[in-house]
RODO-2510 file (C-alpha; in nm, 4 decimals, decimal comma):
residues 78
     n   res          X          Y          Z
     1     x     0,0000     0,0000     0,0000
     2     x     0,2941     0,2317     0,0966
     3     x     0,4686     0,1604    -0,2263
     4     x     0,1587     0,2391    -0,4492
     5     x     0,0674     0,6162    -0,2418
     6     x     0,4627     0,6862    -0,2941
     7     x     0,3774     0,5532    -0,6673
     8     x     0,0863     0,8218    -0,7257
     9     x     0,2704     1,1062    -0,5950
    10     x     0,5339     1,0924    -0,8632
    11     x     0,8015     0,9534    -0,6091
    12     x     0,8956     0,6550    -0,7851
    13     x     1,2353     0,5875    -0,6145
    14     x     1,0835     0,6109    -0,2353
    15     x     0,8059     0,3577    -0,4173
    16     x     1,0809     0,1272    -0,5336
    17     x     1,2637     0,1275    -0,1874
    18     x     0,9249    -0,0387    -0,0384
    19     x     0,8407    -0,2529    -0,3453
    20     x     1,1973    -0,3945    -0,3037
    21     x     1,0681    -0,4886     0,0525
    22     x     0,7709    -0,6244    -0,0369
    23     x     0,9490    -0,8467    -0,2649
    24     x     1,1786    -0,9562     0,0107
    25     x     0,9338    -1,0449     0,2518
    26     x     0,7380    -1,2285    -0,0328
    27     x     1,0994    -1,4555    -0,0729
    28     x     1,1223    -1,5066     0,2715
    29     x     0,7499    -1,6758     0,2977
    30     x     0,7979    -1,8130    -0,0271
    31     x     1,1297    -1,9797     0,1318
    32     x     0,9392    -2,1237     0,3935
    33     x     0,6467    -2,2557     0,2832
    34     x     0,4169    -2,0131     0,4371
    35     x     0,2821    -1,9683     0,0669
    36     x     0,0628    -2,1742    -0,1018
    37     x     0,0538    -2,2263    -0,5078
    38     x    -0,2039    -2,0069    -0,5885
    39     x    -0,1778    -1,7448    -0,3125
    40     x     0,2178    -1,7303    -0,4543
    41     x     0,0913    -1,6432    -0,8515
    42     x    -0,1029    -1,3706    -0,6357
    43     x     0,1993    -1,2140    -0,4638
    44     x     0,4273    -1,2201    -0,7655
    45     x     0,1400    -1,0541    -0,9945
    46     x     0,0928    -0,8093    -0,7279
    47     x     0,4733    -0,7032    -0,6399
    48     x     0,5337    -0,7327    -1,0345
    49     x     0,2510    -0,4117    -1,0306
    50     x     0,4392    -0,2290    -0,8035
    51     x     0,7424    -0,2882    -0,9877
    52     x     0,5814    -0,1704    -1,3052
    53     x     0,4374     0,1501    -1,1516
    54     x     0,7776     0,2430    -1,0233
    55     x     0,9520     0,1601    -1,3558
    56     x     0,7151     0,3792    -1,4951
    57     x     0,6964     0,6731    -1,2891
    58     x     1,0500     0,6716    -1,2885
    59     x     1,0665     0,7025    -1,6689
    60     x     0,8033     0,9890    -1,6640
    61     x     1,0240     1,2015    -1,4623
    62     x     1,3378     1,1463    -1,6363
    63     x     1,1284     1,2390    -1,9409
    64     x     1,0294     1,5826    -1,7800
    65     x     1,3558     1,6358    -1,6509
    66     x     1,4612     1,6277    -2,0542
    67     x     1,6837     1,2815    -1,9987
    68     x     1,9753     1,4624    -1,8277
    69     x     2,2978     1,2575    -1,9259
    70     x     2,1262     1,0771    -2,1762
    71     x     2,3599     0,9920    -2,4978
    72     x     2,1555     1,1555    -2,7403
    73     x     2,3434     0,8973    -3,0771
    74     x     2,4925     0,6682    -2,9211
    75     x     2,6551     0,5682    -3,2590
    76     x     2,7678     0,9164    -3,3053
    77     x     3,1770     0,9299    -3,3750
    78     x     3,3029     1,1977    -3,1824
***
């Protein structure tokens, strides 16, 4: 929940910080069993959301920051 608030106020790196926790605690119950089969397909769907919405805000503020140190040709000789 903490990751998808963070996600909607265009802070994707504080929203990555707790969907990187949410994945770890999702390993650690995976890792012992405390999971079963189809709540597990749940989790991962869910923390892959999270991921995505991060991912995503993260590439809508580079783009209105004008991709600052971006290699504009990357095939360009200098």
């Amino acid at each position: 929940a903490e990751s998808r608030k963070l996600a909607q106020k265009e802070l994707p790196l504080p929203a990555y910080d707790y969907c990187l926790k949410c994945s770890h605690t999702f390993n650690l119950l995976d890792a012992r069993g405390a999971i079963g089969v189809a709540e597990r397909a749940s989790y991962i769907g869910k923390v892959r959301a999270l991921a995505k919405m991060c991912a995503e805000g993260y590439l809508r503020q580079r783009e209105a920051m004008g991709y600052p140190l971006a290699v504009k040709d990357p095939w360009a000789k200098s």
